[in-house]
N, C-alpha and C positions, 0 to 999 in steps of 0.2 A: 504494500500500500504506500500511494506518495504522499507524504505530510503536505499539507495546504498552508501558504504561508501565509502571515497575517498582515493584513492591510496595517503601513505605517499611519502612526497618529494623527489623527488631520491637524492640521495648523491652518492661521488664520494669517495671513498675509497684510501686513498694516504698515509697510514701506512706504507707499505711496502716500498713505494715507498724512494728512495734515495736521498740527501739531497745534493744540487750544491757543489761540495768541496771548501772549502774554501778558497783555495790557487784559485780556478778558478775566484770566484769571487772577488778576490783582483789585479790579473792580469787584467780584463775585466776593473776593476778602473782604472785601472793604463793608460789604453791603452783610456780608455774616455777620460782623463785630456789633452792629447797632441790632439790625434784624430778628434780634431776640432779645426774650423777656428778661434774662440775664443781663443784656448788652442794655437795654433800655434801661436799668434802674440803676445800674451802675453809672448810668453817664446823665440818670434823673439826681442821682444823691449827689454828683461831683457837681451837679448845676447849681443844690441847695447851698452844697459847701462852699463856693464860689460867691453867690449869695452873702452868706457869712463872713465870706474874708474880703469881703468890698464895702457891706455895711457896718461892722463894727469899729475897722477903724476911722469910719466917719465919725461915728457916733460918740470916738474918743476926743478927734481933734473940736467936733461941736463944744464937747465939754470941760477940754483942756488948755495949755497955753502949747501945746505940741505940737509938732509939724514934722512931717515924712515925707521923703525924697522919692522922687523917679525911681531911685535903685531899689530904696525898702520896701516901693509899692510892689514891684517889680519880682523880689523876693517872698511877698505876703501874697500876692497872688498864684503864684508859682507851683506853692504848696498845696492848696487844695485840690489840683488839676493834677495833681503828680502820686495821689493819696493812694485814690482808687483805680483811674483808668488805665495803668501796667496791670488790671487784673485783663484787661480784656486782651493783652499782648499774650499772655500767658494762655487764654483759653481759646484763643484762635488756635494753639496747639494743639491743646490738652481734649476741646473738642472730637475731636477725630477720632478718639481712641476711649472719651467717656460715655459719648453720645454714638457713637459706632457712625458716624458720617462719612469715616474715611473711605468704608466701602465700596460708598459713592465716588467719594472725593478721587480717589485715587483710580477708579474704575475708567472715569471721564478721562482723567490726565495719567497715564500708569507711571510718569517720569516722574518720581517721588520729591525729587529735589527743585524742580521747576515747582511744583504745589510751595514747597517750603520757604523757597527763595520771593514767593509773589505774598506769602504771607509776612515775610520779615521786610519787605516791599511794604505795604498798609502799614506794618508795624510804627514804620520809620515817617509815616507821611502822618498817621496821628502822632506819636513824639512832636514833631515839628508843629502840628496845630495844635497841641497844647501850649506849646512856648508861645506860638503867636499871640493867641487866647488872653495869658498871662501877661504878655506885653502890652496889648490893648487893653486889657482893665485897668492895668497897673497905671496907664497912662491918662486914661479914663479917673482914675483914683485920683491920680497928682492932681490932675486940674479942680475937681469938684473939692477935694483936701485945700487945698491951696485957697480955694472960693471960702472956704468956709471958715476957714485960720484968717481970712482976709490981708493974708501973701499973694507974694509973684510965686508961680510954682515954678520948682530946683528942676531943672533937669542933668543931671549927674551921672547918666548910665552912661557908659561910654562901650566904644564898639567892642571892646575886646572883651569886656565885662557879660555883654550880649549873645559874644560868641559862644563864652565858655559856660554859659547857663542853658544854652539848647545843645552843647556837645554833653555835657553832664544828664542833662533830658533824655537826649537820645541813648547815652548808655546806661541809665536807669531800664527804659525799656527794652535794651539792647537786652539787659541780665535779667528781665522778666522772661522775657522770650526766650531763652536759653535756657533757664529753668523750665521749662517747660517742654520745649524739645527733649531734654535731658532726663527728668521724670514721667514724662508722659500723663500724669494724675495734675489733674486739677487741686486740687487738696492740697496735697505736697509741696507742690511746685509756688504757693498760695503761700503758702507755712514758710518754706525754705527762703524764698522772696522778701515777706516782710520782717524774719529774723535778722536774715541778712544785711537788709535794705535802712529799716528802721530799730528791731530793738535792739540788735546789739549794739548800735552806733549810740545811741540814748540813754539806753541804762547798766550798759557795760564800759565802753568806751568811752564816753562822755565823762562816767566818774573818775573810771584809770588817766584819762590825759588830764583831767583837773589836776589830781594829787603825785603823779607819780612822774619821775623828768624821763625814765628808762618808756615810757609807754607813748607820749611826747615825739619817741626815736621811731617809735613801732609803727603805731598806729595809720596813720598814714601812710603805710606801703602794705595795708593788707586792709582800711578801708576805704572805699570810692570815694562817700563824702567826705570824709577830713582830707584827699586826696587831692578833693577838686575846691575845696572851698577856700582856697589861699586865691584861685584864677575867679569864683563866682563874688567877692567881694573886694576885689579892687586891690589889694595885697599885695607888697613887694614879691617878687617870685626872680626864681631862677631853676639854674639845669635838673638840680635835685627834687625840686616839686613836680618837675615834667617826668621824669622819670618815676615817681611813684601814682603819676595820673596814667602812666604805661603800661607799669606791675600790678595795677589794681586792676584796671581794664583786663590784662592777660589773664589774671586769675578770676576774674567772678564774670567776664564775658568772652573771651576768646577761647579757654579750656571749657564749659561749660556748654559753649556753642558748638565746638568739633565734636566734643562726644555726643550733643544730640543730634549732631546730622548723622552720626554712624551709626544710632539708636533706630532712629527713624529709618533709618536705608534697609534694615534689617528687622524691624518689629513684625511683629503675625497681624494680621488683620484678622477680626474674627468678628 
């Protein structure tokens, strides 16, 4: 008898075939991030908080002899835009893999990395509108402060000043997003983020560089903020400050990013 040999596996022939453009998939990002109930209330409470940090220090300079610069506005706004919306850098990620979209996601575009690179894409274009954001209230701020202290209002921000508060912006959500990549859990990534980000800088660091001259030496080459806050308030600087705004960036954005792209190239979708 002659064995019958077995039809090879069919394949499906996708050479020709055309590749999502790119600009489409960074829109489609773009419109994920808000387009949920998530996304919505996250960026309804960052509106209140915003709210909050444009009214009360009115409400101070109404009832003091005090007055605030272009720069402090500038800083006081800043903050509340930078609070909560790194949560949505992190779940453009973290999505995919809690909410099982990737299925999808990945089904449409199979080039894993194109997906990731048009979401750190949006990442990078909200980063930059929230500095904007902040810049326009903050100036919004000056002038109606000013009105109200019955001053000329300061303008004090100078360009470099500028710069290094939307580079520091951007790699705030640079390490959200990285986080995220890297743990794939919303949770986690959430947790490890704002440890990171805010409490150890506050109620660890904060007390070690008060008290201690050895922490002083440290600290700044292994936190971002105290890293970059000599460039976001106007402060003498030199080669040595550049260089731990380099080693901080390497350690909590560039290591944290390669291994989530090698996370991602390799996770199971299920």
């Amino acid at each position: 008898m002659t064995a019958v040999a077995a039809d090879p596996t069919p394949t499906i022939d996708l050479s020709s075939t055309s590749q999502v453009p790119f600009g489409r998939l960074v829109s489609v990002e773009l419109r994920k991030m808000y387009d949920t109930r998530a996304g919505f209330w996250l960026l309804a409470l960052t509106g209140a908080l915003i709210a909050l940090a444009l009214g009360i220090p009115l409400i101070v300079l109404a009832l003091t002899d005090e007055t605030i610069s272009a720069n402090t506005w500038g800083q006081i706004m800043t903050a509340p835009v930078s609070l909560l919306v790194p949560v949505l850098a992190i779940t453009s990620v973290t999505s995919e893999w809690s909410q099982r979209t990737g299925l999808v996601s990945f089904t449409l575009e199979p080039h894993r990395m194109r997906v990731v690179w048009a979401k750190f894409v949006t990442v990078l274009l909200l980063a930059l509108a929230t500095v904007a954001l902040a810049v326009a209230l903050g100036a919004l701020g000056n002038i109606v402060g000013a009105a109200v202290s019955g001053i000329d209002p300061v303008w004090d921000m100078e360009a470099g000043t500028l710069a290094w508060t939307v580079l520091t912006q951007v790699a705030y959500f640079s390490m959200a997003f990285a986080f995220g990549l890297t743990l794939l859990s919303t949770p986690a990534a959430v947790a490890v983020y704002y440890i990171v980000a805010m409490l150890l800088p506050f109620m660890v660091y904060g007390a070690l560089y008060g008290f201690f001259a050895w922490a002083r030496d440290i600290i700044p080459w292994i936190d971002l903020g105290f890293a970059t806050s000599v460039f976001t308030t106007g402060e003498e600087t030199d080669t040595t400050d550049l260089m731990r705004v380099i080693v901080t960036v390497l350690i909590w954005v560039v290591l944290p990013f390669v291994l989530g792209l090698r996370r991602v190239a390799r996770a199971e979708l299920k």
